[in-house]
C-alpha beads as a LAMMPS data file, in Angstrom:
LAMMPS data file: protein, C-alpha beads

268 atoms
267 bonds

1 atom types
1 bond types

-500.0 500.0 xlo xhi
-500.0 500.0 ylo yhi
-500.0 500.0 zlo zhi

Masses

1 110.0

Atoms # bond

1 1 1 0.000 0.000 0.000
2 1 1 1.772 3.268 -1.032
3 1 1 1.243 5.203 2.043
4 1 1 2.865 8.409 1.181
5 1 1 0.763 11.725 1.007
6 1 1 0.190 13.979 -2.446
7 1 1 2.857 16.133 -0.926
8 1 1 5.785 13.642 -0.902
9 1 1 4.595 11.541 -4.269
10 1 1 7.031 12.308 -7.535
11 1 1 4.544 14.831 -9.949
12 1 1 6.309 13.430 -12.728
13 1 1 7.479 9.941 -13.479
14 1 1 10.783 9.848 -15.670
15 1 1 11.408 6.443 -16.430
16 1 1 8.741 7.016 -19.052
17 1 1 8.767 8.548 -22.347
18 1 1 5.592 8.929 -23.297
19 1 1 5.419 11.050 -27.132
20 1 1 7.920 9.870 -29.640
21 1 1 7.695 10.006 -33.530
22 1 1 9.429 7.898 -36.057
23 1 1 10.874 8.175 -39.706
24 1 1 6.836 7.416 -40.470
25 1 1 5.849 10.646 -40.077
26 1 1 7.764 12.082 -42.706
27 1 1 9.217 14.718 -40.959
28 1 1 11.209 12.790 -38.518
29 1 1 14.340 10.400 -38.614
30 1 1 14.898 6.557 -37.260
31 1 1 13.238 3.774 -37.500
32 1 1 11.010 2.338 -34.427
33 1 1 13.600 0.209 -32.866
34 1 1 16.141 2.330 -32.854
35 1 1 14.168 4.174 -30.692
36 1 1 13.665 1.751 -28.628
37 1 1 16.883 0.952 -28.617
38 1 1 17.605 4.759 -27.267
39 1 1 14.806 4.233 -24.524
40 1 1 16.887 0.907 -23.457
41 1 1 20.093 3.237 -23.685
42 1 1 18.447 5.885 -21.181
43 1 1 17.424 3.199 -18.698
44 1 1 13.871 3.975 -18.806
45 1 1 10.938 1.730 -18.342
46 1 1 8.547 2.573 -20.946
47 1 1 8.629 4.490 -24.091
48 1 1 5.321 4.957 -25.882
49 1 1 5.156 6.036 -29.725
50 1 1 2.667 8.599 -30.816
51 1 1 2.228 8.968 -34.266
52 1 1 1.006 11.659 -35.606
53 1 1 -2.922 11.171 -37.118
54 1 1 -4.760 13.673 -38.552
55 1 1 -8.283 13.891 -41.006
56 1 1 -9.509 16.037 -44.124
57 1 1 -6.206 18.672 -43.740
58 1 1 -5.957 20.821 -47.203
59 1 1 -2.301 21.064 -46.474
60 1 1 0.441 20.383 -49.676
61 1 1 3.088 18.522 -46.958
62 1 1 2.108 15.715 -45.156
63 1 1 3.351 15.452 -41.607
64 1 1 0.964 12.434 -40.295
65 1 1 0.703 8.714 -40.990
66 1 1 -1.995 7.475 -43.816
67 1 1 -4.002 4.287 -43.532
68 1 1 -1.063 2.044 -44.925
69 1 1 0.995 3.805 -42.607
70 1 1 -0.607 3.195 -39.826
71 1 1 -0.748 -0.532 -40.437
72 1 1 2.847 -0.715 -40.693
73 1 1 3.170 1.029 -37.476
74 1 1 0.965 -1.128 -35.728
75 1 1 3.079 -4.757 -37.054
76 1 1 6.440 -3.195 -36.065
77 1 1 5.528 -2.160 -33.046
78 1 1 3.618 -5.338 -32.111
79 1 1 6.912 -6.856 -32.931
80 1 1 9.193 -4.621 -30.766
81 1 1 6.669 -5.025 -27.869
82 1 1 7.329 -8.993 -27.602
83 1 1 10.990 -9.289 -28.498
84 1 1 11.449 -6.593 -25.725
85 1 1 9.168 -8.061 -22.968
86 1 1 10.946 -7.678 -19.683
87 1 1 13.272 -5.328 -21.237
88 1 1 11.117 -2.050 -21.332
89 1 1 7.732 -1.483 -22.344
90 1 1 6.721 -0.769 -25.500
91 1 1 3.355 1.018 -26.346
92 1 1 1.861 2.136 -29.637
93 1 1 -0.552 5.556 -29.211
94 1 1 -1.305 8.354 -31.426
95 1 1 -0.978 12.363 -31.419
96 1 1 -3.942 13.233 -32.787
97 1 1 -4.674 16.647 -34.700
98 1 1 -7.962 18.116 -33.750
99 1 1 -10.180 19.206 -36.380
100 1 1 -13.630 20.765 -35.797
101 1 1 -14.759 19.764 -39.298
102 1 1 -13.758 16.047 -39.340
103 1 1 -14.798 15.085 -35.630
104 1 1 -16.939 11.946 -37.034
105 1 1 -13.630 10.877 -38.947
106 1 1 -11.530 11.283 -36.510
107 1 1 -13.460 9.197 -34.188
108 1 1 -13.566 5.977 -36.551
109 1 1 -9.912 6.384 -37.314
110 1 1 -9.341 6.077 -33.406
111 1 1 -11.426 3.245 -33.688
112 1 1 -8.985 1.063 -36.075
113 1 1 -6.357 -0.170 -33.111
114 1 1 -6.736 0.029 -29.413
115 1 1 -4.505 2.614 -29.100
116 1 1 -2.167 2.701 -25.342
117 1 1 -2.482 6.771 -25.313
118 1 1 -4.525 9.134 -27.158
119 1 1 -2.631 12.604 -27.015
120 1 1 -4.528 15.728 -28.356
121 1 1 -2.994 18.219 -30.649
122 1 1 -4.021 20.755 -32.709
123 1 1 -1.684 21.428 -35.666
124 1 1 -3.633 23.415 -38.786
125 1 1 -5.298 26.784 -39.246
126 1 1 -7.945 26.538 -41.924
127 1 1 -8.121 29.905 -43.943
128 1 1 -9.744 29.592 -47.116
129 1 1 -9.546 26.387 -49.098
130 1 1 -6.607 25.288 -47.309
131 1 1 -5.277 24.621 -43.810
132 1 1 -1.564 26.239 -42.287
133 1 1 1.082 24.784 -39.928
134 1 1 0.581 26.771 -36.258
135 1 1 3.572 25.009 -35.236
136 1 1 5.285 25.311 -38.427
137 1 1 8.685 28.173 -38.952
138 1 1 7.319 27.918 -43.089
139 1 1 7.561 31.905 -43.855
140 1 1 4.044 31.398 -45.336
141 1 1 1.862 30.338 -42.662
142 1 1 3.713 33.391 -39.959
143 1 1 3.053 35.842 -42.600
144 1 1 -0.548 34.693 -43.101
145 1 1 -0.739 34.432 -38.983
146 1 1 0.681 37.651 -38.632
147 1 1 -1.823 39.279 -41.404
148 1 1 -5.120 37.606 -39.784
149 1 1 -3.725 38.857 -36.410
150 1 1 -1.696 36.776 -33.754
151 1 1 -4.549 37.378 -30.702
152 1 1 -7.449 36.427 -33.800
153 1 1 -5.257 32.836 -34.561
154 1 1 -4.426 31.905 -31.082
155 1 1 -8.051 32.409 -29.782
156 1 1 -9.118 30.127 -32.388
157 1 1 -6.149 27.528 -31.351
158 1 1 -7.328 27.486 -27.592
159 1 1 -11.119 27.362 -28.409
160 1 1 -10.251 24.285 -30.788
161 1 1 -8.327 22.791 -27.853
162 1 1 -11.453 23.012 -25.644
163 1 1 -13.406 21.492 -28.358
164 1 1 -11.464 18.677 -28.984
165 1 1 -11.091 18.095 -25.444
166 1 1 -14.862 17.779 -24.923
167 1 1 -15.701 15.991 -28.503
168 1 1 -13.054 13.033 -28.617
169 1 1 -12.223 10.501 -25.960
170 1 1 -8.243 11.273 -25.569
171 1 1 -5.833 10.474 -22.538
172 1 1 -3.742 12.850 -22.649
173 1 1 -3.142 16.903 -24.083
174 1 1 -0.285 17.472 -26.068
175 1 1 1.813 21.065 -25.739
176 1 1 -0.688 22.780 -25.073
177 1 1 1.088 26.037 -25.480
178 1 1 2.904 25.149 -28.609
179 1 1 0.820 26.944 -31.243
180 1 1 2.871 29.953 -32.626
181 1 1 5.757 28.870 -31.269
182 1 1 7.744 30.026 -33.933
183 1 1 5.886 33.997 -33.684
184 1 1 8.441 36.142 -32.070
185 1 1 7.689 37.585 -28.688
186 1 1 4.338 36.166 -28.372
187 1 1 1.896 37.266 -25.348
188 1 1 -1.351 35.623 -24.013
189 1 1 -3.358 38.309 -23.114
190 1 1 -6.388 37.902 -20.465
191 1 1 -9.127 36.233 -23.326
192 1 1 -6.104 33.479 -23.805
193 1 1 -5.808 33.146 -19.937
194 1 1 -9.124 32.590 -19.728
195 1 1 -9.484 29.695 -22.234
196 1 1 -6.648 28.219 -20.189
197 1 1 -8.288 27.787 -17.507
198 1 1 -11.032 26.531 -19.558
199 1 1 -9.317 23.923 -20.919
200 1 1 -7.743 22.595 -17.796
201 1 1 -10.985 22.193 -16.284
202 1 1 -12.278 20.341 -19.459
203 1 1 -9.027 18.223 -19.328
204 1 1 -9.897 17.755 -15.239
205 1 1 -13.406 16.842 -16.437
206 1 1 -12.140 14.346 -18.538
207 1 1 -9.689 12.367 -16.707
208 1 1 -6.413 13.530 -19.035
209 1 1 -3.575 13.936 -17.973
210 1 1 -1.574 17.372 -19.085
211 1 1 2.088 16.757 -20.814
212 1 1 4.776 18.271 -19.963
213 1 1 6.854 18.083 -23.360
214 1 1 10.250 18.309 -22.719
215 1 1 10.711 19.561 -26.206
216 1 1 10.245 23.112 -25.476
217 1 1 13.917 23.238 -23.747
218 1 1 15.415 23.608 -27.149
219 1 1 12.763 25.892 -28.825
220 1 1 12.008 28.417 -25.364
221 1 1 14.513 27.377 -22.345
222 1 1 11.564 25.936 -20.806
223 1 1 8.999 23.108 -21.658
224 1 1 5.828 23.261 -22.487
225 1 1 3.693 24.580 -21.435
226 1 1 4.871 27.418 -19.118
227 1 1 4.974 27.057 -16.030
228 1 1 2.485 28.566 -14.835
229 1 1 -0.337 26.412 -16.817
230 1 1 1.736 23.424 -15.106
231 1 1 1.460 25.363 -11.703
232 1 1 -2.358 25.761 -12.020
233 1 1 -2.865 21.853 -13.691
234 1 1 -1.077 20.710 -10.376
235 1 1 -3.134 22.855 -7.957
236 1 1 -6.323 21.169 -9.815
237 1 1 -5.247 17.953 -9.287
238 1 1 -4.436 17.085 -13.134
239 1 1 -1.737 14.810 -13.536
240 1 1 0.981 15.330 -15.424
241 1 1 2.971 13.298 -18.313
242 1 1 6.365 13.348 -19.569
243 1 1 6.746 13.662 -23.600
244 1 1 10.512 14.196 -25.315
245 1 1 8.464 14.526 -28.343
246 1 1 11.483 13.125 -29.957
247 1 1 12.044 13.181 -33.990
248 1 1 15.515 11.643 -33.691
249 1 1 16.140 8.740 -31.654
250 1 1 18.893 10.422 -29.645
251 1 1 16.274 12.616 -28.662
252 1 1 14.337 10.108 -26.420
253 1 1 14.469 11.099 -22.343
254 1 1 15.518 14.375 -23.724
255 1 1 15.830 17.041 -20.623
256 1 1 14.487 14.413 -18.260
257 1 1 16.684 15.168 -15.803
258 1 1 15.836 18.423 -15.662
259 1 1 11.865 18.029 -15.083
260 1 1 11.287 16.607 -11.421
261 1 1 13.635 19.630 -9.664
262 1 1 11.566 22.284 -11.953
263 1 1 8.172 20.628 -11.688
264 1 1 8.592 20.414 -7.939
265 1 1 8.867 24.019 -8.011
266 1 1 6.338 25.113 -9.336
267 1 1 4.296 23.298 -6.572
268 1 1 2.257 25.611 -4.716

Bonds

1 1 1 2
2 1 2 3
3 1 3 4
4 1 4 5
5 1 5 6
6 1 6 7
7 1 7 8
8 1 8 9
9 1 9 10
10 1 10 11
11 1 11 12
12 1 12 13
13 1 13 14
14 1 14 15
15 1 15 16
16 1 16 17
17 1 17 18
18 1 18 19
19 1 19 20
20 1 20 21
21 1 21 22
22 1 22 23
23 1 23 24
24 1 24 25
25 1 25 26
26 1 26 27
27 1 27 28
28 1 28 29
29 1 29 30
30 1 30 31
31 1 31 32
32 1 32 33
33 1 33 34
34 1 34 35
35 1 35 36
36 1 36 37
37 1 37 38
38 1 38 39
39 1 39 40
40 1 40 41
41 1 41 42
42 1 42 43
43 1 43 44
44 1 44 45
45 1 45 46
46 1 46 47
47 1 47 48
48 1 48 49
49 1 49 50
50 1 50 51
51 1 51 52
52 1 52 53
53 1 53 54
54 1 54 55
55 1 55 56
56 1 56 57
57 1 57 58
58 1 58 59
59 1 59 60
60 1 60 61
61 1 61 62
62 1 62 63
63 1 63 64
64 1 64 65
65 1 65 66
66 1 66 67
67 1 67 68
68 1 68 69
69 1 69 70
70 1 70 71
71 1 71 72
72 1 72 73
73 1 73 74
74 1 74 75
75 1 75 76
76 1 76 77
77 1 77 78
78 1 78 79
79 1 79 80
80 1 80 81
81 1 81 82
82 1 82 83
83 1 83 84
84 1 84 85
85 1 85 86
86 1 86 87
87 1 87 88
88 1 88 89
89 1 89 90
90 1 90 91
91 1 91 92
92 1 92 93
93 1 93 94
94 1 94 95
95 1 95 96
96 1 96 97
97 1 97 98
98 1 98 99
99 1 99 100
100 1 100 101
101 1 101 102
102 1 102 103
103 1 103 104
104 1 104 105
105 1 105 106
106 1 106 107
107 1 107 108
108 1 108 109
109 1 109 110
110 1 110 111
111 1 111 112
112 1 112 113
113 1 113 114
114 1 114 115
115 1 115 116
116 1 116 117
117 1 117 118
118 1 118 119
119 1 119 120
120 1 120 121
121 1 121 122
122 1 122 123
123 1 123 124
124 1 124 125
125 1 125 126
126 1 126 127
127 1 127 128
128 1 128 129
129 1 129 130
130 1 130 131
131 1 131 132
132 1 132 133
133 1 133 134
134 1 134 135
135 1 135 136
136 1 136 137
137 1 137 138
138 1 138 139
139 1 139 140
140 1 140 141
141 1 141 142
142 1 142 143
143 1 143 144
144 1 144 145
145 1 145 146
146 1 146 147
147 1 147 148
148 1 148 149
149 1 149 150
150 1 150 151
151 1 151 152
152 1 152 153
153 1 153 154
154 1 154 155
155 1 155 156
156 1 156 157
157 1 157 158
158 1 158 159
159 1 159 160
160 1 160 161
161 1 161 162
162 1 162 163
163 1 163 164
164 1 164 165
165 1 165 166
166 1 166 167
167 1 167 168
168 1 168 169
169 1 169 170
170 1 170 171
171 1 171 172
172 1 172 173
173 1 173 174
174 1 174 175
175 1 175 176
176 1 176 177
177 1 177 178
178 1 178 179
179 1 179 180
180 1 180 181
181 1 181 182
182 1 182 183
183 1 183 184
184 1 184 185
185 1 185 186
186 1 186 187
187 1 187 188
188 1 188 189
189 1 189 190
190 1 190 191
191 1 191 192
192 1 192 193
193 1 193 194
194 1 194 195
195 1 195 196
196 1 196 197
197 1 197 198
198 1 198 199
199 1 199 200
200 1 200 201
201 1 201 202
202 1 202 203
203 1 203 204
204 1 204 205
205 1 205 206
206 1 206 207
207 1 207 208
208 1 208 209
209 1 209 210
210 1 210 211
211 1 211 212
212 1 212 213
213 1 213 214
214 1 214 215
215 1 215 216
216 1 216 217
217 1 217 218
218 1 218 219
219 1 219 220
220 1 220 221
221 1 221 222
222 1 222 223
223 1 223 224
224 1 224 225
225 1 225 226
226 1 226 227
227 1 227 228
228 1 228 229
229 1 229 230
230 1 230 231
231 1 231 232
232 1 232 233
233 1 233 234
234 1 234 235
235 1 235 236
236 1 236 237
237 1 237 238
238 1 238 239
239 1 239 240
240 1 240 241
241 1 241 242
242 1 242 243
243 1 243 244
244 1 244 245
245 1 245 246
246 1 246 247
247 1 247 248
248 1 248 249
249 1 249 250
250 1 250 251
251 1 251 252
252 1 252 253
253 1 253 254
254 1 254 255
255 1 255 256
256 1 256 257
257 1 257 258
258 1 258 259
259 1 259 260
260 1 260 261
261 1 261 262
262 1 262 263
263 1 263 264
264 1 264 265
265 1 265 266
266 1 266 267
267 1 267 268
């Protein structure tokens, strides 16, 4: 019986990766067992992939897995899982992109494996007849972001969060802060702080769990999201998930040793 109180328990647990992409993707490098492979290297427990999936995106570059992708996904990592039984866990999830006008498909794609995690993104802008990148640096989509107006884009990011939250049956929210990451000096003002707190109390609703994506060391100094959405997730009660979000395989457990010291702190 684990007898300790919520005062002494870990917030974060880091022998588990838990959002890592492959060479599948297109836009990231290595195949799946190399990765697991790195997770074995880093000592940790359990490393979960999670593939990007998305559904009717107008976009010209594909970043997510199609159907014949996914079903290659789903053998090789059905064969890493047994040949590395007792070794470290291996579990096959998705990051799915939220889109308010493919809900229904997105739902029966979900419904093809019995996915370990469901994280929840949201990735594309629709403007137009097509969609843009929000997490993308392509001088295209921040000029377009920058035209429509950066409050205008992000208010639409957080109310598609909420949406997606309450729509779709996911496990876990994926950098939640991430959108516009690549605007320079970007500010939430009170609106944005508001649908914040909206969305952690739809993710406490719920029963997700909030990542903590360890990612955002290299792009910000400081993962996502800021601390002070982790600060007010903890305070609720939400609990909290460690992501490298690696595309490389050298990325797995990225920062890890950096999270429990500057989680704990932010502990109120």
């Amino acid at each position: 019986m684990n007898t300790s109180s919520p005062q002494t328990q870990a917030l974060v647990d880091t022998s588990c990766d838990g959002h890592v992409h492959t060479y599948l993707c297109g836009h990231a490098t290595g195949t799946m067992e190399e990765y697991v492979q790195a997770g074995l290297r880093k000592g940790l427990s359990s490393l979960t992939f999670l593939e990007h999936m998305e559904a009717e995106i107008l976009y010209p570059h594909r970043s997510w897995l199609d159907t014949e992708d996914f079903a290659v996904y789903w053998a090789e990592g059905t064969r890493l899982r047994q040949k590395y039984e007792g070794q470290i866990e291996v579990c096959l999830g998705v990051e799915m992109g939220y889109n308010p006008d493919a809900v229904e498909t997105l739902r029966q794609q979900l419904q093809q494996y019995p996915w370990a995690r469901i994280g929840l993104s949201c990735h594309f802008f629709r403007h137009g007849d097509r969609h843009y990148n929000l997490l993308s640096k392509r001088r295209e989509s921040l000029e377009l972001f920058a035209t429509i107006g950066v409050d205008r884009v992000l208010h639409t990011y957080f109310s598609m969060l909420i949406d997606g939250v309450r729509q779709l049956n996911c496990t876990v929210l994926c950098h939640l802060d991430a959108g516009l990451r690549h605007m320079a000096g970007i500010l939430f003002n009170e609106e944005h702080r508001r649908q914040i707190h909206t969305l952690l109390g739809a993710v406490l609703s719920r029963g997700m769990a909030l990542e903590v994506n360890a990612s955002g060391f290299d792009y910000r100094g400081n993962p996502f999201p800021a601390d002070w959405i982790i600060s007010t997730a903890i305070g609720m009660g939400i609990p909290l998930a460690l992501g490298s979000d690696a595309h490389r395989p050298e990325e797995v457990g990225r920062h890890f040793d950096r999270l429990p010291s500057y989680v704990e702190a932010l502990r109120s």
